[in-house]
C-alpha positions in Angstrom: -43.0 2.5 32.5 -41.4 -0.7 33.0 -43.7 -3.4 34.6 -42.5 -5.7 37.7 -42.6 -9.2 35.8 -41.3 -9.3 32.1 -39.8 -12.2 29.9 -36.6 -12.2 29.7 -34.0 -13.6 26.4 -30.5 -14.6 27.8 -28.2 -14.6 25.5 -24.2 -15.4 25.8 -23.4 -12.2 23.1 -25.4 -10.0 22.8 -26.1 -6.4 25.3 -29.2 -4.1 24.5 -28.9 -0.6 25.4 -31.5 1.6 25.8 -33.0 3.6 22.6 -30.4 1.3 19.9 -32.0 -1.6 17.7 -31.4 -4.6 17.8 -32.4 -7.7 15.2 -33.2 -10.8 16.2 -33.7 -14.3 15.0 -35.9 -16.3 17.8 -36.3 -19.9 16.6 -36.1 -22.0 19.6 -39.6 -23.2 20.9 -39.4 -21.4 24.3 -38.4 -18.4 22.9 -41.0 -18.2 20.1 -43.5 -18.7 22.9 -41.9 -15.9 24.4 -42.0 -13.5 21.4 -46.2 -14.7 20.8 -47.2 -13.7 24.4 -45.0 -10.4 24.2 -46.7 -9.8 21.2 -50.0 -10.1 22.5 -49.5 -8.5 25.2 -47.0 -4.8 25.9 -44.3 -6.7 23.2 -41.8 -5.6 26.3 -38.6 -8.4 26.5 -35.7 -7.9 28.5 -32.5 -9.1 27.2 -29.8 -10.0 29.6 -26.4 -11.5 29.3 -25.6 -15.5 30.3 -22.4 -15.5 32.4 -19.3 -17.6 31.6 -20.1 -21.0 32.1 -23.5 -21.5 30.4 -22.8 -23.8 28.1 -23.7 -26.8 30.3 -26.9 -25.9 31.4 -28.3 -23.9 28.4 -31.7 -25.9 27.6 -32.0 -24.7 31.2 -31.7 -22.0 33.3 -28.1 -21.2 33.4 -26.7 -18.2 35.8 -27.2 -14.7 33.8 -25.8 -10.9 34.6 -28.6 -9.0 37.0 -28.3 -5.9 35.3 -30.5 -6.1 31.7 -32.0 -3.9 29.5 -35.5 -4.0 28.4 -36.8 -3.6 24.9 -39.9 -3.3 23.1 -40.4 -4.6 19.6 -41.1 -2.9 17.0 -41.2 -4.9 14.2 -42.4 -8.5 14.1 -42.1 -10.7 11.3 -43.7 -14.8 11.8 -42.2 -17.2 9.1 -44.2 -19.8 8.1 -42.2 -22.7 10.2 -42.5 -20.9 13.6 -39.6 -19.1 13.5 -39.9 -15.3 14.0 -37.5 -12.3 12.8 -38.2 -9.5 15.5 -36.7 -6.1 16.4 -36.3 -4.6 19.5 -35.9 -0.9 20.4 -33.8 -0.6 24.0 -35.9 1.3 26.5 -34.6 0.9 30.3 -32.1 -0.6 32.3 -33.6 -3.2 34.8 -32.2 -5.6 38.2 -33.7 -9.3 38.5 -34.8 -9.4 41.7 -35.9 -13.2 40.9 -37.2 -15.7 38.4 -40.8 -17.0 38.0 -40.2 -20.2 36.9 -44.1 -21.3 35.9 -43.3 -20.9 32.1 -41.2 -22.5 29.3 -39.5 -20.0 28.6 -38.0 -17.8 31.7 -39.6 -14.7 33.4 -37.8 -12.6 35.7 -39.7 -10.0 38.6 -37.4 -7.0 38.2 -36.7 -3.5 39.5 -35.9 -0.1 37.4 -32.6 0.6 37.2 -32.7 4.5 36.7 -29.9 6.7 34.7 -29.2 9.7 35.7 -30.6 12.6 33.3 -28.1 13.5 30.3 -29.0 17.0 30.5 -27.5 17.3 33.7 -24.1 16.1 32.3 -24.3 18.0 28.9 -21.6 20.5 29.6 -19.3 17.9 30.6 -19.7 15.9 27.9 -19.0 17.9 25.0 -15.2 17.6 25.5 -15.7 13.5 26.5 -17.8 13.5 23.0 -14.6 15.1 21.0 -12.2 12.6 22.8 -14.7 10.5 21.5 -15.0 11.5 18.1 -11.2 11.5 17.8 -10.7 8.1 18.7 -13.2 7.2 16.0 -12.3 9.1 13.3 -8.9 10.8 13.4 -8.2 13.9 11.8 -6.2 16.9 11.1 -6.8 20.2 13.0 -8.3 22.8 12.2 -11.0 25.0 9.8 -11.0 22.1 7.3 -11.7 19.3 9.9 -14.8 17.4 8.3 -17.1 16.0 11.0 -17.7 12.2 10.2 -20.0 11.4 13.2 -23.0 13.8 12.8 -23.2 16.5 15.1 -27.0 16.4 15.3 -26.9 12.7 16.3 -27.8 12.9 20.7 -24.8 12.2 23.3 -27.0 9.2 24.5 -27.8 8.0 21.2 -24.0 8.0 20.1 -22.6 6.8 23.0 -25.3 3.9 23.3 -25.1 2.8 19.8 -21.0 2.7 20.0 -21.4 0.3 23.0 -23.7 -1.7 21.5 -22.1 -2.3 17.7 -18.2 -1.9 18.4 -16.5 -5.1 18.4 -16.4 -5.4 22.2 -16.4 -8.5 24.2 -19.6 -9.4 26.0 -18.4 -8.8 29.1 -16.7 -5.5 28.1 -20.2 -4.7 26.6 -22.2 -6.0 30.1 -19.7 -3.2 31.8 -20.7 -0.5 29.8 -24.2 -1.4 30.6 -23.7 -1.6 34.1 -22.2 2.2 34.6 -24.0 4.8 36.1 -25.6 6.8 33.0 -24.3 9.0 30.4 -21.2 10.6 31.5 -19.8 7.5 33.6 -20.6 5.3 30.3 -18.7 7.5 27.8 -15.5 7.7 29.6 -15.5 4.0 30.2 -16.3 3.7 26.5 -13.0 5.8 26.1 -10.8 3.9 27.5 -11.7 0.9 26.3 -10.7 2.1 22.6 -7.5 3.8 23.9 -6.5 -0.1 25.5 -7.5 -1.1 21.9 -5.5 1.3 20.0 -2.3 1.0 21.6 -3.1 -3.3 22.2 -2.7 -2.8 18.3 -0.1 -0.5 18.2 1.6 -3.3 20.4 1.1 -5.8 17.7 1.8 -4.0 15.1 5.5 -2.5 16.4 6.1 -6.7 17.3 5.4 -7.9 13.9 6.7 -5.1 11.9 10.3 -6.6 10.3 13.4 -5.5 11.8 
């Protein structure tokens, strides 16, 4: 259960999804505050995305995406200057409703942001898993077809974990955040690799020698 005020981490390039992990170094001296009260308290943060433009107002409180995702950490480990090296495991999807700004570092009031339940889209998404899987891992048909993502790994899980460690931009990362649950997430997921593949296939036919 999500409570109505957490701290939340802007950062300008990184997008948490719920149940992936994600490392982090905190060594600024708000955010280290940040990571000592979360720790002695329900170690919940909730990491959101700084929109274009931060760069001239970072040391304050520059504009950031509504649409977050909460973690909690998991592992915590405080170096010896201050620093700390922290992980957090993505648990929900949250909206800021609006900023309490009574501490260093910044706290947001926020509101759930539920998903719908995968298991009511798990017949549809076995064929959006294979279009999936293809676009990862091509391969030959047929009996000898080796399975290189593993079949015991969840539709959530996969698709979640693509979105957060493929080499998308933020913003094309904050999208896939922002869509409504499983289903609506992998096929937006698609078609950003198909735009990949043929952006290189584009490239590669224009520098290929004639």
């Amino acid at each position: 259960m999500l409570p109505p005020t957490i701290p939340i981490f802007p950062l300008p390039n990184v997008v948490l999804f719920p149940n992936v992990f994600l490392p982090l170094h905190i060594f600024e001296t708000r955010y280290r505050q940040m990571v000592d009260a979360a720790l002695s308290g329900d170690r919940i943060i909730g990491m959101v995305l700084l929109r274009p433009g931060w760069e001239g107002d970072y040391e304050g409180r520059p504009p950031v995406y509504q649409i977050g995702c909460a973690g909690v950490v998991t592992h915590a480990e405080r170096l010896a200057d201050g620093r700390f090296n922290i992980v957090l495991r993505g648990m929900e999807k949250f909206r800021i409703a609006d900023e309490d700004t009574g501490q260093i570092y910044r706290v947001a009031n926020v509101v759930p942001v539920p998903e719908p339940p995968a298991e009511s889209v798990r017949e549809a998404m076995r064929s959006e898993r294979q279009r999936l899987e293809a676009l990862l891992v091509p391969q030959p048909e047929g009996p000898q077809r080796e399975h290189k993502v593993p079949s015991s790994m969840a539709d959530e899980d996969l698709v979640n974990a693509l979105a957060q460690y493929l080499e998308f931009d933020p913003v094309e990362k904050q999208a896939l955040l922002e869509r409504d649950g499983l289903l609506d997430r992998c096929q937006s997921l698609i078609e950003l690799l198909e735009m990949k593949v043929l952006a290189a296939r584009h490239s590669w036919d224009r520098d290929e020698p004639h």
